[in-house]
C-alpha positions in Angstrom: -37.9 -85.1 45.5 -36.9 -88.7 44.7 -34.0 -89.6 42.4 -35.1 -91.0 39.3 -33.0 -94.5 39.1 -33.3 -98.0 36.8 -31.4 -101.1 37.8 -30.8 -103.3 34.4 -29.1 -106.7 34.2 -27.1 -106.8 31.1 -24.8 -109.2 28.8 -21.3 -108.1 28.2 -22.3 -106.9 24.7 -25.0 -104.7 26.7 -28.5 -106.7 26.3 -31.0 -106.7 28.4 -33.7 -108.9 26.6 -34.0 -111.1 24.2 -36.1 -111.6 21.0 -39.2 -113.3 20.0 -40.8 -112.3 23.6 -43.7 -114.9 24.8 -46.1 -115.3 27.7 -43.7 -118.5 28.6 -40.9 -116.7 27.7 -40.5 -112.7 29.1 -37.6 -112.1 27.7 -37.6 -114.0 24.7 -35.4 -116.2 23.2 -32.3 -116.1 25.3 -31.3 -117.9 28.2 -32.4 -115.5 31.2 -30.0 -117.3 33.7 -27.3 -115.9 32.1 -28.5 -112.2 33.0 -30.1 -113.0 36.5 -28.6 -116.0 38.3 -26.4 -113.3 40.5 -29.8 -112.5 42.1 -30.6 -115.8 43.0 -27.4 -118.1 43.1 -25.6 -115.4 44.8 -27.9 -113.3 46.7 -25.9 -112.8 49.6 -22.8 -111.2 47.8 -25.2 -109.1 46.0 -27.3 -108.4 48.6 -27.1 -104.4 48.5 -27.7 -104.6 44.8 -30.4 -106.6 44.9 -31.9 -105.5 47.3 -32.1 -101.8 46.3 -34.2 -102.8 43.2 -37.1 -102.6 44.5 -36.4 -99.7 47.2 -38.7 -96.9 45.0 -42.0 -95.2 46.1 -43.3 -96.4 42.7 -42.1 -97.5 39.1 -42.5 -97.1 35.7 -42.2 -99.9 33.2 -42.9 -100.4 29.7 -46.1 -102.4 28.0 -43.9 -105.4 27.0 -42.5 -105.5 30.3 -45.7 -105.7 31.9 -46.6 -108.7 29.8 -46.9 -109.9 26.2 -50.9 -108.7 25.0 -50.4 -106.6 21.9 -52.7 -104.0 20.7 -55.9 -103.5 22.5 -56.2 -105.3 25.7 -58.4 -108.3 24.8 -57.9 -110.8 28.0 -57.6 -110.5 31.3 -53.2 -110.2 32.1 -51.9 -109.0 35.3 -48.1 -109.6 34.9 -45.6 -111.6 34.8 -45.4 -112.2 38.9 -48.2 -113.9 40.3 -50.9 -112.6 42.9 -48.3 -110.3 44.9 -45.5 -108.5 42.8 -42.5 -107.3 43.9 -42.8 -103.8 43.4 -45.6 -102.7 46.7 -45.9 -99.6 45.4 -47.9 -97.9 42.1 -46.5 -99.2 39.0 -47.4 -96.7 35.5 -47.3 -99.0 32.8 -46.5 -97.2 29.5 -49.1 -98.1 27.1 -51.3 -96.8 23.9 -54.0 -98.5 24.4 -56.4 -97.7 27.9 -56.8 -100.1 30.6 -58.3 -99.7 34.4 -56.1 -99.6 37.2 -55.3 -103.3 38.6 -54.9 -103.5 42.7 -53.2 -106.6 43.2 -51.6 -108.3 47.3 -49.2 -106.4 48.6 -49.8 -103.1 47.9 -49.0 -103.1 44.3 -51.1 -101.2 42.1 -50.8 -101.2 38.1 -51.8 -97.9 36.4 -51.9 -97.8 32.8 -50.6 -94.6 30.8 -51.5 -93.6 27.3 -49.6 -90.1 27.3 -46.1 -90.8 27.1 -43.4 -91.1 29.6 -43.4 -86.7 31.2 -47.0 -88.4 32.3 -46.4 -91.4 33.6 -43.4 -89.4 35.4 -45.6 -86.7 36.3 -47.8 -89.2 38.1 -45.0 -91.2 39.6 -43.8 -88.2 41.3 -47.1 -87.8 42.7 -47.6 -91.0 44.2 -43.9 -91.4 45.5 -43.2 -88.3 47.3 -40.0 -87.9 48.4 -39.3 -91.7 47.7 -37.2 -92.2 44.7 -38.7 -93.6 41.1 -37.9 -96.5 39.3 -37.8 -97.2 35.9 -37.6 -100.8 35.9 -37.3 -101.3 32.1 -36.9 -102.9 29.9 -34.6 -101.5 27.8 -36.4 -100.1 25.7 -38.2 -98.0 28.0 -35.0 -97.0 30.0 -33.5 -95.6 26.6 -36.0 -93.5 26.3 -35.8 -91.8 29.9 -31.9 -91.9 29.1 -32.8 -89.5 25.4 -35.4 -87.4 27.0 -32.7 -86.3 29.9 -35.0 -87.8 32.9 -32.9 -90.4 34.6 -30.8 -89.1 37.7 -28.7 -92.7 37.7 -28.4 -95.3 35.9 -27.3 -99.4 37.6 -26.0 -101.4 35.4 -25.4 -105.4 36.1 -23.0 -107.0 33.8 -23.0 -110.4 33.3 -20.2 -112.8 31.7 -22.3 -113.7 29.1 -22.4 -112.5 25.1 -25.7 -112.6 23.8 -25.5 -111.8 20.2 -28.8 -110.2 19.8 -32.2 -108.5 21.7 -32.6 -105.2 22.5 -29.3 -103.4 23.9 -29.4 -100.5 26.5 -28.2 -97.0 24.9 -29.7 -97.7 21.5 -31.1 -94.6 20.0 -29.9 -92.1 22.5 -27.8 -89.4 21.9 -24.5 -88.6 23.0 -24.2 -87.9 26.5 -21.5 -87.7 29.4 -22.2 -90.0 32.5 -20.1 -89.9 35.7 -19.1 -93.5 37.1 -19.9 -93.2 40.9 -19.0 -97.1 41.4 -17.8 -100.2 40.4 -18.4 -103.5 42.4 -17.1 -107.2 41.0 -19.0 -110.0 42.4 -18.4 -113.8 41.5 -20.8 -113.7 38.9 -21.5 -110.1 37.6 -19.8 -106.3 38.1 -22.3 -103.5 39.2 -21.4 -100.1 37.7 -23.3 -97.1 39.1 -23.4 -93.8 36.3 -25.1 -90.6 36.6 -26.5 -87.9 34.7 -23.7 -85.0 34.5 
């Protein structure tokens, strides 16, 4: 069985998204170079990073990640990325309100799940294999995962930035011990690798 990983970009005061979010604006009202130019502007010092992202046999995500419809789905949205997502595998969007499977290029497939996040696990498990699981966020979602136990390791990317506000990874969960595996510094952002004692 798969690790169960999430790879977060974060300010130095440990947000991962902003407020206010908007179909032009996923995640909110910050300045979202601040948390991802290292993918882009420095790709190839963070290559392995990057990179390892999207290495899953499927991922989890929350509603708001998926995209900004609230309450009952009432038009037709299919994320944030276009025609062909990044992700090439099944993605269990946590949700309350029911929707029908989307199949979109690339082999990625979006699969709504009303039960909670044991379910969407549970299913993710099933579709990956052996392959590992990611919870790709946002925060929100990964706190959760963190509280309920169910995260194997947890990448965080810290940027030199200070946001001031949003939603901050660790809110809400309990005390817990994590081991630092690694630490890399890049030009513009240190990687820390923890897992679950």
């Amino acid at each position: 069985m798969g690790i169960v990983f999430s790879d977060l970009a974060v300010s130095a005061d440990g947000y991962a998204t902003g407020l206010n979010q908007t179909e032009e604006s996923p995640f909110g009202d910050i300045d979202t170079s601040w948390l991802h130019d290292w993918m882009f502007d420095a790709y190839e010092e963070n290559k392995p990073e990057v990179d390892a992202i999207v290495e899953s046999g499927a991922t989890i995500m929350g509603r708001n990640m998926f995209g900004p419809v609230r309450g009952e789905w009432d038009r037709d949205w299919r994320g944030w990325w276009g025609d062909e997502p990044p992700y090439r595998n099944p993605v269990f969007v946590l949700t309350n309100h029911p929707h029908a499977p989307i199949e979109m290029q690339g082999g990625t497939s979006f699969h709504f799940v009303t039960d909670g996040i044991e379910s969407a696990l549970a299913q993710a498990r099933e579709a990956a294999g052996d392959q590992r699981i990611s919870i790709a966020g946002g925060p929100t979602t990964v706190n959760q995962f963190l509280a309920a136990g169910l995260l194997d390791e947890l990448r965080l990317h810290i940027t030199p930035s200070i946001l001031g506000a949003g939603v901050r990874v660790f809110d809400g969960v309990p005390p817990q011990r994590l081991e630092r595996v690694s630490v890399r510094a890049t030009s513009l952002v240190t990687h820390i690798t923890y897992r679950r004692l």
